[in-house]
VEXNUKOL-283792 format. One record per residue (C-alpha): residue number from 1; residue in three letters; chain; x, y, z. Coordinates in steps of 0.5 Angstrom, whole numbers, plus 500, padded with zeros to 3 digits. Layout:
% residues N
<node seq="NUM" type="Ala" mol="A" u="X" v="Y" w="Z"/>
...
***
This chain:
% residues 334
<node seq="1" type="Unk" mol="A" u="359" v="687" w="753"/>
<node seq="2" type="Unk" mol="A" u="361" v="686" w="760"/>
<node seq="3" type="Unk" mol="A" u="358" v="679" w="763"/>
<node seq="4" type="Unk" mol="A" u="356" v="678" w="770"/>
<node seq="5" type="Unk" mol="A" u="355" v="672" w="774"/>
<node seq="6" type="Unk" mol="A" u="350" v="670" w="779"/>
<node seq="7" type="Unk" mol="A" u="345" v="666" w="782"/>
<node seq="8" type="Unk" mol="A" u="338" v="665" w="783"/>
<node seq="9" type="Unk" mol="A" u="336" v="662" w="789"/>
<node seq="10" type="Unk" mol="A" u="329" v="660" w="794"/>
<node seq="11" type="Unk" mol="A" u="328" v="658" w="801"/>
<node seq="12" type="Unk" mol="A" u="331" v="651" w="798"/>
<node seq="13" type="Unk" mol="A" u="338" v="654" w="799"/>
<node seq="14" type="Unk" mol="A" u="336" v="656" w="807"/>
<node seq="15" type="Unk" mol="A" u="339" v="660" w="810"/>
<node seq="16" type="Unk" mol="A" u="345" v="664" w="806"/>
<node seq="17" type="Unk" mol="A" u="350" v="668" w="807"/>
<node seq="18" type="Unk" mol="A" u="350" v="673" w="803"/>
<node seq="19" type="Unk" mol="A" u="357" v="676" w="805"/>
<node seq="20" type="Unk" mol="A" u="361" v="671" w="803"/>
<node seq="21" type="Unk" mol="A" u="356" v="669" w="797"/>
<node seq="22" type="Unk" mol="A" u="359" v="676" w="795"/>
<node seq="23" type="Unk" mol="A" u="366" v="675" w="796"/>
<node seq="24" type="Unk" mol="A" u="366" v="669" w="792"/>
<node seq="25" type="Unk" mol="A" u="364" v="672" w="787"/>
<node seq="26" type="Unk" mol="A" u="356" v="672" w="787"/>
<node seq="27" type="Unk" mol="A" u="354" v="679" w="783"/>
<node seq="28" type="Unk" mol="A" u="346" v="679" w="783"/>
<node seq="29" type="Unk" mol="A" u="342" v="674" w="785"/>
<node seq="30" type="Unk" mol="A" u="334" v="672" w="783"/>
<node seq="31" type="Unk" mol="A" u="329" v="671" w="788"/>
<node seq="32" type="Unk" mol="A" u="324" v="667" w="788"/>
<node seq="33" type="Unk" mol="A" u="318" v="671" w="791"/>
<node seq="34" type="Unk" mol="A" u="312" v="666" w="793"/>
<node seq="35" type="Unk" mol="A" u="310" v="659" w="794"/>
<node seq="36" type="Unk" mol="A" u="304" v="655" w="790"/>
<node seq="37" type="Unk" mol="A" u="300" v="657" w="795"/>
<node seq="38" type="Unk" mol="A" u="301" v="664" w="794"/>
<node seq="39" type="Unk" mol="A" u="306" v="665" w="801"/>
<node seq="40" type="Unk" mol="A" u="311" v="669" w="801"/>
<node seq="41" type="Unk" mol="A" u="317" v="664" w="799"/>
<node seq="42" type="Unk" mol="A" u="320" v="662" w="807"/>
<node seq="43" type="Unk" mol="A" u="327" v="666" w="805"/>
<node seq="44" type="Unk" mol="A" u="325" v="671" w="801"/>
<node seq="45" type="Unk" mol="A" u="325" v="677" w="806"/>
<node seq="46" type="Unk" mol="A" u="331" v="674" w="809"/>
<node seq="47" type="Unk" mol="A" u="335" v="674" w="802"/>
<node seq="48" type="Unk" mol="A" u="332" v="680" w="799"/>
<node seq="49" type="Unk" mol="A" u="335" v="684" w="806"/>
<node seq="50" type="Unk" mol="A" u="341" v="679" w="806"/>
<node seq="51" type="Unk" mol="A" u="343" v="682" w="799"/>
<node seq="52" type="Unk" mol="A" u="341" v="689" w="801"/>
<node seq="53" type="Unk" mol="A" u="347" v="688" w="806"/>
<node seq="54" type="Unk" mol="A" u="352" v="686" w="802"/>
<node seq="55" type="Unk" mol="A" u="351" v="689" w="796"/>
<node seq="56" type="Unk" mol="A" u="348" v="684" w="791"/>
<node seq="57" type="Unk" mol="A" u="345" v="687" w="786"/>
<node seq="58" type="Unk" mol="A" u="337" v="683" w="787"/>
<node seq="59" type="Unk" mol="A" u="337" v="683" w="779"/>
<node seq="60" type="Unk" mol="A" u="330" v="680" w="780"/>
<node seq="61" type="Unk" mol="A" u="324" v="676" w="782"/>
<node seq="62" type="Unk" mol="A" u="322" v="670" w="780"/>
<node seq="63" type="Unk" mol="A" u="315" v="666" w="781"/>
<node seq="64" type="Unk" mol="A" u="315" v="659" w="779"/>
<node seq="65" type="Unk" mol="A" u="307" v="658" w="774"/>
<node seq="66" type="Unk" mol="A" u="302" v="654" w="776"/>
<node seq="67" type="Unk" mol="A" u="297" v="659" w="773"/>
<node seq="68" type="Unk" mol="A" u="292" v="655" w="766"/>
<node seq="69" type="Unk" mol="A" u="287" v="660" w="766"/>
<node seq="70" type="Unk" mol="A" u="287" v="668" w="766"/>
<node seq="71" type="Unk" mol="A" u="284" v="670" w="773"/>
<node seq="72" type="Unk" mol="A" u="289" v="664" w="776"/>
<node seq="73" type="Unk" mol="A" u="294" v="669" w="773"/>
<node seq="74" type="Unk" mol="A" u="291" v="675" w="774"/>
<node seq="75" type="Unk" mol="A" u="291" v="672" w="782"/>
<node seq="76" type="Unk" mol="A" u="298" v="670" w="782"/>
<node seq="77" type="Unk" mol="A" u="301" v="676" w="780"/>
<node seq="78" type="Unk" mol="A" u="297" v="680" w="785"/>
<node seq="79" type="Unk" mol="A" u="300" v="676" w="789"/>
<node seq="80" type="Unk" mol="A" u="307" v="677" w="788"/>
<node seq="81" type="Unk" mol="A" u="306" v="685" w="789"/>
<node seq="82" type="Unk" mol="A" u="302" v="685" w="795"/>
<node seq="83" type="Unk" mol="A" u="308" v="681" w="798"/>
<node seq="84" type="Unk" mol="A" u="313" v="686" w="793"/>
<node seq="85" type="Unk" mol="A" u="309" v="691" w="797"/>
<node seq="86" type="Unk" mol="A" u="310" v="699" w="795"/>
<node seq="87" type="Unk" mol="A" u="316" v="701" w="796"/>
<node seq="88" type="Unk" mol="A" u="320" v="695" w="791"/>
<node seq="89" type="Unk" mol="A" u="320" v="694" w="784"/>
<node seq="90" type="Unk" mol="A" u="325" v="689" w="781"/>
<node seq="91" type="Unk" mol="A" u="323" v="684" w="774"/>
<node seq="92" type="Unk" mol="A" u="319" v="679" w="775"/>
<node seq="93" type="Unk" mol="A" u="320" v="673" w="772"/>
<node seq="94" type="Unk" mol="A" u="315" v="668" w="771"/>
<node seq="95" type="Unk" mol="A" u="317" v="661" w="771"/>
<node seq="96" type="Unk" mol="A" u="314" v="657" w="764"/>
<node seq="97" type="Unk" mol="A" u="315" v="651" w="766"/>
<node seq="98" type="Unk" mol="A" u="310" v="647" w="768"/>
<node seq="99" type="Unk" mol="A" u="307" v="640" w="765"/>
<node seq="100" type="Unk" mol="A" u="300" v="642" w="767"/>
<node seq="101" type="Unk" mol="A" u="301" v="650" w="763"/>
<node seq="102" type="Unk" mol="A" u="298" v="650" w="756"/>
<node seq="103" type="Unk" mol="A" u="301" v="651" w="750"/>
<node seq="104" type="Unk" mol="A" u="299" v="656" w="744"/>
<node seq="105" type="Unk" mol="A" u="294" v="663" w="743"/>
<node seq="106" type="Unk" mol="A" u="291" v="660" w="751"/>
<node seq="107" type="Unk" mol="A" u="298" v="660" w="755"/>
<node seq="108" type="Unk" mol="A" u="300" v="667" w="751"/>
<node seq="109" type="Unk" mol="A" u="294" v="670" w="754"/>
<node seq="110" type="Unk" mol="A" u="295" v="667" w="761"/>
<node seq="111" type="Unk" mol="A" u="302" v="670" w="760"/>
<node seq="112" type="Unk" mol="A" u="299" v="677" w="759"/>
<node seq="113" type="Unk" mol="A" u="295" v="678" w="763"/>
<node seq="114" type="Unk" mol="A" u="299" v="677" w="768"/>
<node seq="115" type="Unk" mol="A" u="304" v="681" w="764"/>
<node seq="116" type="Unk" mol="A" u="299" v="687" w="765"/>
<node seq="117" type="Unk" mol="A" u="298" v="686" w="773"/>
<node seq="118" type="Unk" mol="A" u="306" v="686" w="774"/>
<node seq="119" type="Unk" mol="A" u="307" v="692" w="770"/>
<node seq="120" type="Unk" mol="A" u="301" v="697" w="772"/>
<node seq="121" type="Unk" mol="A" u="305" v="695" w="779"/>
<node seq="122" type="Unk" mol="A" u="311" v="698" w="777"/>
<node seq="123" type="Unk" mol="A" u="315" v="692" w="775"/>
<node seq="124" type="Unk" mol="A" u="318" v="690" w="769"/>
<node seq="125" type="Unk" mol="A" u="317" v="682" w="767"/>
<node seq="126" type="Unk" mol="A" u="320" v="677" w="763"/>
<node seq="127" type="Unk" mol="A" u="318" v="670" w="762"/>
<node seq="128" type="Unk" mol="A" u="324" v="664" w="764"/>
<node seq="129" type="Unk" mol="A" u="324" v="657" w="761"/>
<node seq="130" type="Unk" mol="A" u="328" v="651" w="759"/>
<node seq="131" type="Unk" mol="A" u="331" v="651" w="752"/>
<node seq="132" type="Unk" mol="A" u="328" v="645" w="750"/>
<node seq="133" type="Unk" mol="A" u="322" v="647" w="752"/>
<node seq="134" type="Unk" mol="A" u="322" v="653" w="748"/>
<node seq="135" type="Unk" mol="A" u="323" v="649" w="742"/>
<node seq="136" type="Unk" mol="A" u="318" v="645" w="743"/>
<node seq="137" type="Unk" mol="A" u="312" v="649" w="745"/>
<node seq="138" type="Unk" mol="A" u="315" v="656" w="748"/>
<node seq="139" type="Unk" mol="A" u="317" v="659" w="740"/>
<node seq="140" type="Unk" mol="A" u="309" v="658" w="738"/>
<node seq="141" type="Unk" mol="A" u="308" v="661" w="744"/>
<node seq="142" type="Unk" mol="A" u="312" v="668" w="743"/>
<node seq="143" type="Unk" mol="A" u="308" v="669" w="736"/>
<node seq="144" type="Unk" mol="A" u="302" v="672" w="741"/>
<node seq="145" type="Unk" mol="A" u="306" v="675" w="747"/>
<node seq="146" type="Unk" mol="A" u="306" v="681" w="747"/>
<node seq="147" type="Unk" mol="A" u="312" v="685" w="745"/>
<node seq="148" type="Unk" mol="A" u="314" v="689" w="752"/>
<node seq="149" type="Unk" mol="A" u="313" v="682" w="755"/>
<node seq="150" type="Unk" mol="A" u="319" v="679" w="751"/>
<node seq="151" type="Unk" mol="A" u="324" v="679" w="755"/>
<node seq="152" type="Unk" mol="A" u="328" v="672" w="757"/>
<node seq="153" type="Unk" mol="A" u="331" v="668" w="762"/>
<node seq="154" type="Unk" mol="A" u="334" v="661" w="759"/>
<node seq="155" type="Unk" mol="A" u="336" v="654" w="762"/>
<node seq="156" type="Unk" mol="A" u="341" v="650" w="758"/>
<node seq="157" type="Unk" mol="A" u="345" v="645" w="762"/>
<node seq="158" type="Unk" mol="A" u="350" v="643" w="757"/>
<node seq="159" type="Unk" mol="A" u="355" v="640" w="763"/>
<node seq="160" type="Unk" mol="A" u="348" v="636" w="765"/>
<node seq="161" type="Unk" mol="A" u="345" v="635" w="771"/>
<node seq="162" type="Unk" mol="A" u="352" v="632" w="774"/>
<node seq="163" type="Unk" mol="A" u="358" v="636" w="774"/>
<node seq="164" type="Unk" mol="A" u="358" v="641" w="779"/>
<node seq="165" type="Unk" mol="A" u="361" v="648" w="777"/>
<node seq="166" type="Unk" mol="A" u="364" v="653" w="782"/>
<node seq="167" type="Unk" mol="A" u="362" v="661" w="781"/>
<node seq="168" type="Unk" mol="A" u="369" v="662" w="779"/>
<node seq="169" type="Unk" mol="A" u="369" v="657" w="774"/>
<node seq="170" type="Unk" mol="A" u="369" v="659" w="766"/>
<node seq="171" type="Unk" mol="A" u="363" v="658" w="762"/>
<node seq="172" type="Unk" mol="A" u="364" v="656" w="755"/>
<node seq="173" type="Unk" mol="A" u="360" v="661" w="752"/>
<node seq="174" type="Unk" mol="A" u="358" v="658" w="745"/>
<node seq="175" type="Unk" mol="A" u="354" v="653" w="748"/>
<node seq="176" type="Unk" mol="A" u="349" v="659" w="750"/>
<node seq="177" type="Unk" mol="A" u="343" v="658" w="747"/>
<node seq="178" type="Unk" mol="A" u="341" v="662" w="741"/>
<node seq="179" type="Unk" mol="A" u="334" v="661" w="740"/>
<node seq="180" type="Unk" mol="A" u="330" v="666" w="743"/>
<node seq="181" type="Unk" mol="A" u="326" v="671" w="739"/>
<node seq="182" type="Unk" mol="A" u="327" v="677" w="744"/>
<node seq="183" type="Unk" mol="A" u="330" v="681" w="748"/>
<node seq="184" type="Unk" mol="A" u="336" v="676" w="752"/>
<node seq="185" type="Unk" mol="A" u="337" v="677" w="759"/>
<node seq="186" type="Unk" mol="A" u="340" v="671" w="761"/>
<node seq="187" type="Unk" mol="A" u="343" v="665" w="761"/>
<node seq="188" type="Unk" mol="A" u="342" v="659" w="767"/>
<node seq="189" type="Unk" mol="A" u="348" v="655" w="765"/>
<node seq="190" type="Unk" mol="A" u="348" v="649" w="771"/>
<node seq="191" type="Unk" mol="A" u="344" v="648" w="777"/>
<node seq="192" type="Unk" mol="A" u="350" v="644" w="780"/>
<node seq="193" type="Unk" mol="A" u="353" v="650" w="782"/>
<node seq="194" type="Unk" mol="A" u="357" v="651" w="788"/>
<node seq="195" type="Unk" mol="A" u="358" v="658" w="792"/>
<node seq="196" type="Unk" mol="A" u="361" v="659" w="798"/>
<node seq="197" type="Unk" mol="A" u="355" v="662" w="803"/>
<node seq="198" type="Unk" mol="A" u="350" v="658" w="800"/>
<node seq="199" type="Unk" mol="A" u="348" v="650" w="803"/>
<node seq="200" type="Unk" mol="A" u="348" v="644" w="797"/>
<node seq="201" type="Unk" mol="A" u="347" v="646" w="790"/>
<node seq="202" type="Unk" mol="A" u="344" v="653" w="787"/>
<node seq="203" type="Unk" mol="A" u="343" v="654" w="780"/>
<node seq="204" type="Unk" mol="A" u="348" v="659" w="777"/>
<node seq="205" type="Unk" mol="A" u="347" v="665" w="772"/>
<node seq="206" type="Unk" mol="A" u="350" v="669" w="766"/>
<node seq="207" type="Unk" mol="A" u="347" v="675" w="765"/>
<node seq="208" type="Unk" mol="A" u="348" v="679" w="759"/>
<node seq="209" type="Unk" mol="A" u="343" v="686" w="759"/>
<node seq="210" type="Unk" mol="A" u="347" v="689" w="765"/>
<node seq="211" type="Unk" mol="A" u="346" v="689" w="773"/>
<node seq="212" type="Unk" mol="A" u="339" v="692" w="774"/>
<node seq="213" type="Unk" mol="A" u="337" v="693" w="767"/>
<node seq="214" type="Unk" mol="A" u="333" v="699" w="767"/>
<node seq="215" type="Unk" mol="A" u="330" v="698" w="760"/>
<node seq="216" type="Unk" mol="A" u="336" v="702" w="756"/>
<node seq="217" type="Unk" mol="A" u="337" v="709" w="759"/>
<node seq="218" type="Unk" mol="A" u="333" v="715" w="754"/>
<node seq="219" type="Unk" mol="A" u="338" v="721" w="751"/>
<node seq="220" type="Unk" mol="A" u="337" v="727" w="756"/>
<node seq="221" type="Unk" mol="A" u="335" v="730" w="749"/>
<node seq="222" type="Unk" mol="A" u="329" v="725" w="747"/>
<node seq="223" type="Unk" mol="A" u="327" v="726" w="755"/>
<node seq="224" type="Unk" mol="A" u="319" v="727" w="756"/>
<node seq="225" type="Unk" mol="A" u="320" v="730" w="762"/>
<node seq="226" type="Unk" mol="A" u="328" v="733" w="762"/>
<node seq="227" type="Unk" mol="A" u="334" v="737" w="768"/>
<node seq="228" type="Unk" mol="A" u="332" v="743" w="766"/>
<node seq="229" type="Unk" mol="A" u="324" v="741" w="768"/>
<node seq="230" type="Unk" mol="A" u="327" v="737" w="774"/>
<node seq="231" type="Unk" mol="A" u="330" v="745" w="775"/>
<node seq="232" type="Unk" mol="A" u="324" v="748" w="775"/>
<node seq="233" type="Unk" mol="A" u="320" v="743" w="779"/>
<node seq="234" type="Unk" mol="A" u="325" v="742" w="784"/>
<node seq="235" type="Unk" mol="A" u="327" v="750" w="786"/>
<node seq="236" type="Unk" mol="A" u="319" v="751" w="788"/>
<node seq="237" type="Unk" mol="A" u="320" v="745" w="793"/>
<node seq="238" type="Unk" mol="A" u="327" v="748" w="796"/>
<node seq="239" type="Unk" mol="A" u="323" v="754" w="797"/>
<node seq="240" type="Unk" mol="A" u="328" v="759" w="792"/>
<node seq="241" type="Unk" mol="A" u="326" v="764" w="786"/>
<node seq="242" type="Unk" mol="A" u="326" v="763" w="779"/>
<node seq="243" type="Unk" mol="A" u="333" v="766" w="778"/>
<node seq="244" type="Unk" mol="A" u="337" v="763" w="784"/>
<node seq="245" type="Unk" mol="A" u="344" v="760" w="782"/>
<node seq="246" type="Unk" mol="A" u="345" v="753" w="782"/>
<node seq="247" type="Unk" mol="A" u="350" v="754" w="789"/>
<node seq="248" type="Unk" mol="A" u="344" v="757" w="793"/>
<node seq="249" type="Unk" mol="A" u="339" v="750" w="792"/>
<node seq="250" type="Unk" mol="A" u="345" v="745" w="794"/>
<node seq="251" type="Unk" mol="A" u="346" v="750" w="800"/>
<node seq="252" type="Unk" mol="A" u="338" v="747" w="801"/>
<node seq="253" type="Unk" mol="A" u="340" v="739" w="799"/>
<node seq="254" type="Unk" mol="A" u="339" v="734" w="804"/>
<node seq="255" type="Unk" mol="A" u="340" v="727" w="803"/>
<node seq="256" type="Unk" mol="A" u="335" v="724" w="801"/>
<node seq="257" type="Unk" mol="A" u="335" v="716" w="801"/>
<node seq="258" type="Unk" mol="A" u="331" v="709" w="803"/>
<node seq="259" type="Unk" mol="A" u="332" v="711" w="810"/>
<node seq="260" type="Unk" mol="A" u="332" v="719" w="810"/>
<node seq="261" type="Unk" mol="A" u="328" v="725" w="808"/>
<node seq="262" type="Unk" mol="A" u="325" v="718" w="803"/>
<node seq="263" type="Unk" mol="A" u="317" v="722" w="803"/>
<node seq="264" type="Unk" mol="A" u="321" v="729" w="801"/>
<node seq="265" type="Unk" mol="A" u="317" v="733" w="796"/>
<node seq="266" type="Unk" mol="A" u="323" v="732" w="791"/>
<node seq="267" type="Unk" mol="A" u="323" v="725" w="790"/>
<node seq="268" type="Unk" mol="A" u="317" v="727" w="786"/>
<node seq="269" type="Unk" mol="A" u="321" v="730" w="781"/>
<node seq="270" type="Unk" mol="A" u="327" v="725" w="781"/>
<node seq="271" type="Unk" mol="A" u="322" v="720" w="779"/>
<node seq="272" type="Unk" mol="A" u="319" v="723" w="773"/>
<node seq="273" type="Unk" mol="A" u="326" v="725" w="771"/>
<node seq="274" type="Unk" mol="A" u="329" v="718" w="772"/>
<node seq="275" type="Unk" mol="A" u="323" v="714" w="770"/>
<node seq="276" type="Unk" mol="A" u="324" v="719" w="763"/>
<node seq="277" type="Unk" mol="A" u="331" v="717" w="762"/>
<node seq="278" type="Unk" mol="A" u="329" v="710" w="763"/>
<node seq="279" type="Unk" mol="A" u="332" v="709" w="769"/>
<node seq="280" type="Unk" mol="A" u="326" v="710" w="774"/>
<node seq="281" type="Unk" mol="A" u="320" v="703" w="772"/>
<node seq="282" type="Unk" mol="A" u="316" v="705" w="778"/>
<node seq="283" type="Unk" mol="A" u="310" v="709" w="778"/>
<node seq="284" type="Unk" mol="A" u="310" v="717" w="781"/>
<node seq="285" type="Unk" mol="A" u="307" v="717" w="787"/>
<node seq="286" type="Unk" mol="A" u="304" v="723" w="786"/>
<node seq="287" type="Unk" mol="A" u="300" v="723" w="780"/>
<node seq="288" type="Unk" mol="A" u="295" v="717" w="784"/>
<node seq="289" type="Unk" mol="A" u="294" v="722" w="789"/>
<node seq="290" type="Unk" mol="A" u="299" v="719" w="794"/>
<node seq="291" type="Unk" mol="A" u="306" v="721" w="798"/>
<node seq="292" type="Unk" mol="A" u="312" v="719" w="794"/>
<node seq="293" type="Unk" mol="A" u="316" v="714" w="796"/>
<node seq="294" type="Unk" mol="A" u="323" v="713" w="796"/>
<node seq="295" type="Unk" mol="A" u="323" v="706" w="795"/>
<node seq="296" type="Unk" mol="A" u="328" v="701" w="792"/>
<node seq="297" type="Unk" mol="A" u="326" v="702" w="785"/>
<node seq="298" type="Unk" mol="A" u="329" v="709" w="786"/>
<node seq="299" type="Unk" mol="A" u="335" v="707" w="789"/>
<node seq="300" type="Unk" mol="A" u="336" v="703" w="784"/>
<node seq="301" type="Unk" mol="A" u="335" v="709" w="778"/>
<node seq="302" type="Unk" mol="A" u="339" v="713" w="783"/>
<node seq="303" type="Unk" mol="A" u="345" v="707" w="782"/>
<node seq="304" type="Unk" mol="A" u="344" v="707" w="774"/>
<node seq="305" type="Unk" mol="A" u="344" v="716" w="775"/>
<node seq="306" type="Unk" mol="A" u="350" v="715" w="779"/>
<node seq="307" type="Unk" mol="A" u="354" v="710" w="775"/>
<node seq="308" type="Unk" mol="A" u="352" v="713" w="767"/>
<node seq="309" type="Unk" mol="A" u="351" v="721" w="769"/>
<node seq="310" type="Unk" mol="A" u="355" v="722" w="775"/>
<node seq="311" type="Unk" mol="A" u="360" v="717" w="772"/>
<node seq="312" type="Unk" mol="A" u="362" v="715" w="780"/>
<node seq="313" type="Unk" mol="A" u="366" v="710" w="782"/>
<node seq="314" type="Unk" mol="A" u="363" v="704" w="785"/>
<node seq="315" type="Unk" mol="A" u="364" v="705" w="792"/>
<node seq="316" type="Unk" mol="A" u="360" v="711" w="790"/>
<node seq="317" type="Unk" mol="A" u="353" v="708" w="787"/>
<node seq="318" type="Unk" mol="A" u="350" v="707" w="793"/>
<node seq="319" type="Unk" mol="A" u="343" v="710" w="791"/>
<node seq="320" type="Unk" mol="A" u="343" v="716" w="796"/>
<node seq="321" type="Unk" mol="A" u="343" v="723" w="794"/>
<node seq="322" type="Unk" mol="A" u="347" v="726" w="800"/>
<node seq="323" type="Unk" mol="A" u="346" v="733" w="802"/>
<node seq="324" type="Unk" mol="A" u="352" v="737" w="798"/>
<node seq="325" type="Unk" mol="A" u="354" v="731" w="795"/>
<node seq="326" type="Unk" mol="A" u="356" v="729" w="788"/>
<node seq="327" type="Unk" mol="A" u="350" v="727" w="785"/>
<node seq="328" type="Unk" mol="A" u="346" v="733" w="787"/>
<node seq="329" type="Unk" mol="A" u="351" v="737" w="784"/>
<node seq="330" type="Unk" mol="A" u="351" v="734" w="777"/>
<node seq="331" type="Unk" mol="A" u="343" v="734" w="778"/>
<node seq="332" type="Unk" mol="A" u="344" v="742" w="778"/>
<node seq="333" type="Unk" mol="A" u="351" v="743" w="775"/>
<node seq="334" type="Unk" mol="A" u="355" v="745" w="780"/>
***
């Protein structure tokens, strides 16, 4: 399985440069998303933009808990959405770490129910801790989480608190933790990490799901809502009869990305064949009565279609689906 390196980063880091960050060999980054007081974190929009411009896959958010009851939690994962606002749906990580959070049946429920909040918004969630932490208390927690919640992000410094580590360095990997009774996201292996474009130390991460982890992709097959539904759907919307061929709808395509034609009717269609295959973890606008969206949660459903279905190179994932071009093409079988 193909590992990727990344770091998780907050306002703490200042101001970064993301280009450089990239070119150092920074792949994804984590983003802290609010504050205690529930602000948004003071560099957030900046590193959620600065990421988008240089082609760092945003892998995730994060939310550092101080949440002891289950309507502080509820308020808190609101929070996180409100500023996440409608167009974007990365994973959410809740930091459990905490001394003031409890332990046992009580923090289970605090941590669904805040679960519940960040998946009713379109996002996936999953749970951060310390190794240690997880042997101590988190273990007995995870008997009462929900299934779907049981996505990790683990810490384990086994350089210590005093070695520092360029991204470029090796990891030993037998020192990944092994002790999560769940699905393995990732590993925050130091926090003494060293990356050209980011001031001082920022904690660096193994991620062993896959960029932009999409909970696993649906064989066309097994699809609740399948191509030739998307087909049938769309050709109304292009405005084509029922026995048009393939080459009259591409003549009708028009781009459709985060900047253009990003309310078109088709994208009600793309996201209920990408939320089928696994690759689309928003919400279909149109089914609450709303204008769809093209947001960031398509584009990157769009990244994952690009990379699996259309088997595009890298340059060309770019979550756009210009007029004519190869994506669409794939999409009706040209």
């Amino acid at each position: 399985m193909k590992r990727y390196k990344g770091v998780d980063v907050s306002a703490y880091q200042g101001k970064i440069d993301w280009q450089r960050a990239k070119a150092a060999g920074v792949e994804f980054a984590i983003l802290k998303v609010i504050r205690k007081d529930l602000s948004p974190d003071k560099e957030f929009e900046r590193n959620w933009q600065g990421c988008l411009a240089a082609g760092v896959t945003i892998q995730g958010v994060y939310n550092y808990t101080y949440a002891t009851t289950v309507s502080k939690a509820v308020k808190d994962a609101q929070a996180v959405l409100a500023v996440l606002g409608p167009d974007r749906h990365p994973f959410v990580w809740l930091d459990w770490e905490d001394k003031s959070l409890p332990t046992g049946r009580q923090a289970a429920e605090i941590i669904n129910a805040y679960g519940d909040v960040i998946t009713a918004g379109g996002c996936r969630f999953g749970l951060y801790f310390g190794m240690s932490y997880y042997d101590s208390h988190m273990g007995a927690i995870m008997e009462h989480v929900r299934p779907q919640y049981r996505n990790g992000w683990e810490a384990r410094y086994y350089n210590g608190y005093k070695k520092e580590m360029r991204i470029s360095d090796s990891v030993n990997e037998t020192k990944k933790p092994v002790n999560f009774d769940g699905t393995f996201y990732g590993w925050q292996y130091t926090s003494m990490g060293l990356v050209d474009g980011i001031s001082g130390h920022v904690d660096l991460n193994l991620w062993y799901a896959g960029i932009e982890a999409a909970g696993g992709s649906v064989p066309e097959e097994k699809a609740g809502y399948q191509l030739a539904d998307f087909i049938r759907d769309s050709r109304t919307v292009w405005g084509v009869s029922d026995t048009a061929s393939a080459m009259e709808i591409m003549a009708r395509t028009v781009t459709v990305s985060t900047g253009d034609n990003r309310s078109h009717a088709v994208v009600t269609p793309l996201e209920r064949y990408l939320q089928a295959l696994g690759y689309y973890t928003g919400s279909v606008e149109a089914d609450h009565g709303k204008t769809p969206v093209y947001g960031n949660g398509m584009r990157k459903a769009v990244v994952l279609y690009q990379t699996h279905v259309v088997k595009a190179q890298e340059r060309y994932r770019d979550g756009e689906l210009t007029a004519g071009a190869s994506t669409w093409r794939t999409l009706y079988g040209v």
